[in-house]
Residue frames relative to the residue before (quaternion, step in Angstrom):
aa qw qx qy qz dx dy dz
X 1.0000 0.0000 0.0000 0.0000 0.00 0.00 0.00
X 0.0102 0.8803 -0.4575 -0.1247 3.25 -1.06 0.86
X 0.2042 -0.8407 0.4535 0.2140 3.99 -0.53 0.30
X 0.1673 -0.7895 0.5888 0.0447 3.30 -1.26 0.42
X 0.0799 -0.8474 0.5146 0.1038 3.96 0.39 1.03
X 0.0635 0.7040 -0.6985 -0.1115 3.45 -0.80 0.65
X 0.5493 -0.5955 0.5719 0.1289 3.18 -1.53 1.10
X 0.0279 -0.7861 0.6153 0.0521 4.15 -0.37 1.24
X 0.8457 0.1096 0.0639 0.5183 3.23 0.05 -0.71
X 0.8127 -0.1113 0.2904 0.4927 4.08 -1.55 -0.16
X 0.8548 -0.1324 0.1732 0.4710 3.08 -0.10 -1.70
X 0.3551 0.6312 -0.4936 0.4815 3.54 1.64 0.33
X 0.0679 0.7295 -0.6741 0.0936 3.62 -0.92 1.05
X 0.1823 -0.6382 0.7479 -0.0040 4.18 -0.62 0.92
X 0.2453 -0.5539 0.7821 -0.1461 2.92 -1.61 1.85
X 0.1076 0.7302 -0.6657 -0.1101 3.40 -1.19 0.95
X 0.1968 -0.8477 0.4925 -0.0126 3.23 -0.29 1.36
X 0.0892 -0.8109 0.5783 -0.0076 3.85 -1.06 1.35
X 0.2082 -0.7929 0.5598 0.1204 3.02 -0.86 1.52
X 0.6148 -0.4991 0.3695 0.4863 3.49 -1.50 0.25
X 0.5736 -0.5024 0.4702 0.4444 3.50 -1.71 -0.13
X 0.5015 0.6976 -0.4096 0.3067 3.47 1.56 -1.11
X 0.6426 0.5057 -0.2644 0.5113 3.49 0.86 -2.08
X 0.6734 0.3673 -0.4478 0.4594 3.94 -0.33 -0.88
X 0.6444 0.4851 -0.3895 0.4446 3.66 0.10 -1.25
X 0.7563 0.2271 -0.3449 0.5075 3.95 0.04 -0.49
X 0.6157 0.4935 -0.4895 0.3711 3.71 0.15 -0.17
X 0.6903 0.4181 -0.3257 0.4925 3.40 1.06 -0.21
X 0.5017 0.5921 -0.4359 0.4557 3.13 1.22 0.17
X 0.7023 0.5314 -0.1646 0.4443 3.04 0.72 -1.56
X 0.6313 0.5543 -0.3004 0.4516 3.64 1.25 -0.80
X 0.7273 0.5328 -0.2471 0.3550 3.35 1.12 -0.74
X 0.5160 0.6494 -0.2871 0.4792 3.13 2.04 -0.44
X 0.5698 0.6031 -0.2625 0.4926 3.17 1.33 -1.60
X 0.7431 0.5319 -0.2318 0.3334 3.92 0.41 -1.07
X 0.5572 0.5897 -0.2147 0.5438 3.02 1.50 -1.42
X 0.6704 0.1760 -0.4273 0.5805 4.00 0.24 -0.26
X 0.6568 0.4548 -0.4452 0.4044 3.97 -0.18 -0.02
X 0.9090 0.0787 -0.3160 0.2601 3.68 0.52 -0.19
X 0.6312 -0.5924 0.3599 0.3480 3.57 -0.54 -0.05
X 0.1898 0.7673 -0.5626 0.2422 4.00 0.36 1.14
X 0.5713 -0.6918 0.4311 0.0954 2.58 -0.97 2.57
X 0.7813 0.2840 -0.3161 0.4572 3.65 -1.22 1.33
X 0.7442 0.3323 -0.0801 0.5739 3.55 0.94 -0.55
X 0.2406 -0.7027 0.6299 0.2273 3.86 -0.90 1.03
X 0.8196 -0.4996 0.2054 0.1908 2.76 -2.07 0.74
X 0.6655 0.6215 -0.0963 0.4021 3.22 -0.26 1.51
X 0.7947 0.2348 0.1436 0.5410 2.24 0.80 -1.85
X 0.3856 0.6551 -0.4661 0.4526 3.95 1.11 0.83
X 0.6515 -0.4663 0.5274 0.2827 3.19 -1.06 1.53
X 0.5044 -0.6303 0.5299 0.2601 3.26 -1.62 0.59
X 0.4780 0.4631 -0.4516 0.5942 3.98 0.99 -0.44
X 0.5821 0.5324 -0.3974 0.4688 4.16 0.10 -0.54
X 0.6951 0.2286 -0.1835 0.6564 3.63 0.01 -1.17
X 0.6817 0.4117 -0.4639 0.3880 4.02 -0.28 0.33
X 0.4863 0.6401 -0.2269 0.5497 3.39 1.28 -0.76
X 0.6758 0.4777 -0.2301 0.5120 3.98 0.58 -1.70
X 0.8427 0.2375 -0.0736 0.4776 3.21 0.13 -1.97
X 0.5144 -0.5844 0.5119 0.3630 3.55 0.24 -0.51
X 0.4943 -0.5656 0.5301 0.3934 3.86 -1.61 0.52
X 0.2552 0.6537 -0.5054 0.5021 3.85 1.08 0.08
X 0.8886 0.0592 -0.0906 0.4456 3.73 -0.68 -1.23
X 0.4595 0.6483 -0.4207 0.4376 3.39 0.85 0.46
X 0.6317 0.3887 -0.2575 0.6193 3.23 0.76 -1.22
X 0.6390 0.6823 -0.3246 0.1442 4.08 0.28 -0.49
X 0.3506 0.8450 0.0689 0.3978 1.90 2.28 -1.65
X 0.7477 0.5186 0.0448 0.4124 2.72 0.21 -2.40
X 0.8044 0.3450 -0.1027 0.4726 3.27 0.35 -1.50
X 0.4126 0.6104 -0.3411 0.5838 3.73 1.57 -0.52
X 0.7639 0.5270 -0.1731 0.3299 4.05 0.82 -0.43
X 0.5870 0.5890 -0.0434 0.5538 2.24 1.66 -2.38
X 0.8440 0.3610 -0.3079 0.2501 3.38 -0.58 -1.55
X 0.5813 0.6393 -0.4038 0.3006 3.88 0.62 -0.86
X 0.7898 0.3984 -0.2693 0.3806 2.95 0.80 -1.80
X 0.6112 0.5461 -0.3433 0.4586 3.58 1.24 -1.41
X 0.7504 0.2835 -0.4071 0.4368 4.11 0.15 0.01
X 0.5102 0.4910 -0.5023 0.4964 3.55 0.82 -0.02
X 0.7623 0.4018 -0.3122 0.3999 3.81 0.73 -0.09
X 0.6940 0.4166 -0.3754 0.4514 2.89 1.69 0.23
X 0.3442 0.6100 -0.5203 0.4886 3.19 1.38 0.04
X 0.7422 0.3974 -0.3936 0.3692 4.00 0.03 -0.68
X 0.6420 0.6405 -0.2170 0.3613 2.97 1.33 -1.04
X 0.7146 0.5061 -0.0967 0.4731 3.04 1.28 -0.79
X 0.3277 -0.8037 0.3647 0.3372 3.41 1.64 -0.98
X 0.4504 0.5642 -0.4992 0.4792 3.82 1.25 -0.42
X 0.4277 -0.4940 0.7535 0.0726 3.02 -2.06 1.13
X 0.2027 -0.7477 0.6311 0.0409 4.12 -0.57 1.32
X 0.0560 -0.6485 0.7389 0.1741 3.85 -0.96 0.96
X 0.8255 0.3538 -0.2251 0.3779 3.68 -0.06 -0.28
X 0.3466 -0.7122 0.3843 0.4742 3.77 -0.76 -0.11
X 0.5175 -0.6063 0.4474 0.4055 3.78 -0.93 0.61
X 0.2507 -0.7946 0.4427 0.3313 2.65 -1.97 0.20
X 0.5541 -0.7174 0.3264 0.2677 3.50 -1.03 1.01
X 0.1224 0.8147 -0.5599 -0.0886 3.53 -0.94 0.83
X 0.2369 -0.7876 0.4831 0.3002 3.60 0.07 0.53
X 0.7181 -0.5089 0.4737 -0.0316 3.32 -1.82 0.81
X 0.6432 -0.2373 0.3101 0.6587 2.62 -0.25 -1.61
X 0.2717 0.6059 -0.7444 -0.0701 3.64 -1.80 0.18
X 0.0699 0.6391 -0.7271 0.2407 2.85 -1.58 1.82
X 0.5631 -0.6521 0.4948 0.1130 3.00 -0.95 1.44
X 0.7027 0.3300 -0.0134 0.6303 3.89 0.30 0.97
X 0.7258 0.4818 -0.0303 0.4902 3.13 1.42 -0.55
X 0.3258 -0.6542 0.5300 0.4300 4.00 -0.43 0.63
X 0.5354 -0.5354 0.6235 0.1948 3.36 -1.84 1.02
X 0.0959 0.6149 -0.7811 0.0509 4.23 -0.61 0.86
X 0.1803 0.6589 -0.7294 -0.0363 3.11 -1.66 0.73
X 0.3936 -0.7760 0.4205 0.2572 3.45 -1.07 0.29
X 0.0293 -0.7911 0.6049 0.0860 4.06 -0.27 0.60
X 0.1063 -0.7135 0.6921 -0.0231 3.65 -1.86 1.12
């Protein structure tokens, strides 16, 4: 993971923060597991539906939500150390890039 702190304002500070492809690539794994017992995909009991199946049902939309519902907390709480800044507020999150295959950059203020 890498960070990059750019300094906007007084106390306005932007983290752009890059996650591996490895991490994104398993959170979407792991998301698809997580979905699969929550929805209902004709031919297959709960759960237990291939991950193309539950992408297909729900869409790469709530997959990736999932994912990033996982991803983003932990990966900026490591840049916050990484970075050294003391946060009073939570940031906001804009994402960058997402691409499956692809490093995860998002940006948090």
């Amino acid at each position: 993971m890498s960070v990059s702190v750019e300094k906007l304002e007084k106390n306005i500070v932007a983290l752009e923060v890059t996650v591996e492809a490895e991490k994104f690539v398993l959170a979407v794994k792991q998301a698809a597991k997580t979905l699969a017992k929550k929805v209902n995909v004709p031919g297959f009991r709960k759960g237990k539906a291939p991950r193309q199946m539950v992408e297909l049902h729900v869409g790469k939309e709530a997959l990736y939500d999932e994912a990033l519902d996982h991803l983003i907390g932990p990966a900026y709480a490591e840049a916050v150390v990484e970075s050294g800044i003391d946060p009073v507020d939570r940031p906001a999150v804009d994402l960058v890039q997402i691409e499956e295959g692809k490093d995860l950059i998002f940006k948090a203020k």
